[in-house]
C-alpha positions in Angstrom: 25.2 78.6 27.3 23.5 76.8 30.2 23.8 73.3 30.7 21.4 70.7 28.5 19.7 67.7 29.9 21.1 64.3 27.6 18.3 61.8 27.5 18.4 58.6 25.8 16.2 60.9 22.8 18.9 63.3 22.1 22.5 62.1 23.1 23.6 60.9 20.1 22.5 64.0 18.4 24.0 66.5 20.5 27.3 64.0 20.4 27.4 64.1 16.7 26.1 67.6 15.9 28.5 69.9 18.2 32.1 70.0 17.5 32.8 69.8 21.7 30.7 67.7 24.2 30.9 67.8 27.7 28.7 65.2 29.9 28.1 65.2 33.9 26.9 62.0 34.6 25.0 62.8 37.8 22.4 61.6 40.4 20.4 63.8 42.9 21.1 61.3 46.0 25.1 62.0 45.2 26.7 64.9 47.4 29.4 65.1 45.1 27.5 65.7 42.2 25.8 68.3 43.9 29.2 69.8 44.9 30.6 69.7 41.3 26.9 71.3 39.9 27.8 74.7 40.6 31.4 74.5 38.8 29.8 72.6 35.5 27.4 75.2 34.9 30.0 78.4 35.6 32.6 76.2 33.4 29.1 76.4 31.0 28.8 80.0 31.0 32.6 80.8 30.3 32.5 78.1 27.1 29.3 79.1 25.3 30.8 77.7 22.0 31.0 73.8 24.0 27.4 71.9 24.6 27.8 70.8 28.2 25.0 68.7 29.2 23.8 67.1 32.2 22.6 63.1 32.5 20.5 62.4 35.2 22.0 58.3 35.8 18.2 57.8 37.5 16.0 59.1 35.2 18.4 57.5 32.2 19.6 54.5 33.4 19.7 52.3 30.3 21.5 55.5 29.0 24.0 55.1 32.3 24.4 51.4 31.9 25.3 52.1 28.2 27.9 54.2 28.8 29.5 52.0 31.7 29.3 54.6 34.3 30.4 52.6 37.5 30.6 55.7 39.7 29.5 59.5 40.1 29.7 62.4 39.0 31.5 60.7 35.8 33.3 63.2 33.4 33.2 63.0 29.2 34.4 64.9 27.2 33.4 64.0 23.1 35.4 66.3 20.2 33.8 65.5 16.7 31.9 62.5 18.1 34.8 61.1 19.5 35.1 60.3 23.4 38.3 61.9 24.5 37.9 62.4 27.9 36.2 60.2 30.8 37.0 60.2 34.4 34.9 59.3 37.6 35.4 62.3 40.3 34.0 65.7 41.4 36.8 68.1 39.8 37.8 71.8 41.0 36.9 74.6 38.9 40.9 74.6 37.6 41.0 70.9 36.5 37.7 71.5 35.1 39.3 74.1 32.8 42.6 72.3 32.5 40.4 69.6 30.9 38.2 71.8 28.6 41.7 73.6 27.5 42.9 70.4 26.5 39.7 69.1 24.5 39.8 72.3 23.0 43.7 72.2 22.1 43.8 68.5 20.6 45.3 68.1 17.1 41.9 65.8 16.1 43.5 64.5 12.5 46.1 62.6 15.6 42.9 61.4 17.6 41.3 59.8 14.4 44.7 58.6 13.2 45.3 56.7 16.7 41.4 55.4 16.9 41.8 54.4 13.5 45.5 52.1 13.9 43.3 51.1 17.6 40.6 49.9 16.1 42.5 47.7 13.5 45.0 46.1 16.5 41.5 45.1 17.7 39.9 43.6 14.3 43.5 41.8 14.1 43.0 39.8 18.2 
C-alpha cells in the first residue's frame, strides 16, 4: 500500500479503523523529512496490511499542534487506536523495520492493561 495523506478530516478515522497506524509528521522545507520520504514509502510497500500515512505539519497545523509535534520528521506508531510509538528523528530503513516489528509483535491485552492502571494513577493525583 502507498502512503495516505492524514488531514484533520480523516485522522481519527484511519486511527480507529486500522488495526496498525503509522504517521510521518512532515514538512516540505525539512531536509530530513525529505531524506526519510523515500524509506517511509518502501517500509509502505513491504507492510501492505499497516496504513502508513503522511501529515503535511503546514498544510495541518492545528492537526500538528494537537498532537505536540515539537520537531520533524516525528514518528507514531497507533496499534488499535492506541499511540505506542512516537519519536522525533529521520530513522534508517533498519530502525524503521525494527519499529514496525515491534508494533507488530506487542501483546496489546498488556498495552491496554498498563494504559488502563496509567490512566487511574492519573485520576488518583
Amino acid at each position: 500500500m502507498a502512503t495516505v495523506e492524514i488531514t484533520q478530516e480523516n485522522l481519527q478515522e484511519t486511527i480507529s479503523g486500522n488495526d496498525i497506524v503509522l504517521l510521518d509528521w512532515w514538512a516540505d522545507w525539512c531536509g530530513p523529512c525529505k531524506q526519510f520520504a523515500p524509506t517511509f514509502e518502501s517500509a509502505s510497500e513491504k507492510n501492505p496490511e499497516i496504513v502508513f500515512g503522511k501529515v503535511d505539519t503546514e498544510d495541518q497545523q492545528a492537526l500538528a499542534a494537537s498532537a505536540q509535534i515539537s520537531s520533524i520528521p516525528t514518528l507514531m506508531a497507533f496499534r488499535e487506536g492506541i499511540l505506542v510509538f512516537s519519536q522525533a528523528g529521520a530513522l534508517p530503513e533498519s530502525a524503521l523495520d525494527q519499529v514496525v516489528d515491534a508494533v507488530k509483535g506487542l501483546d496489546m491485552e498488556e498495552v491496554r492493561k498498563q494504559v488502563a492502571e496509567q490512566q487511574a494513577g492519573d485520576t488518583e493525583q
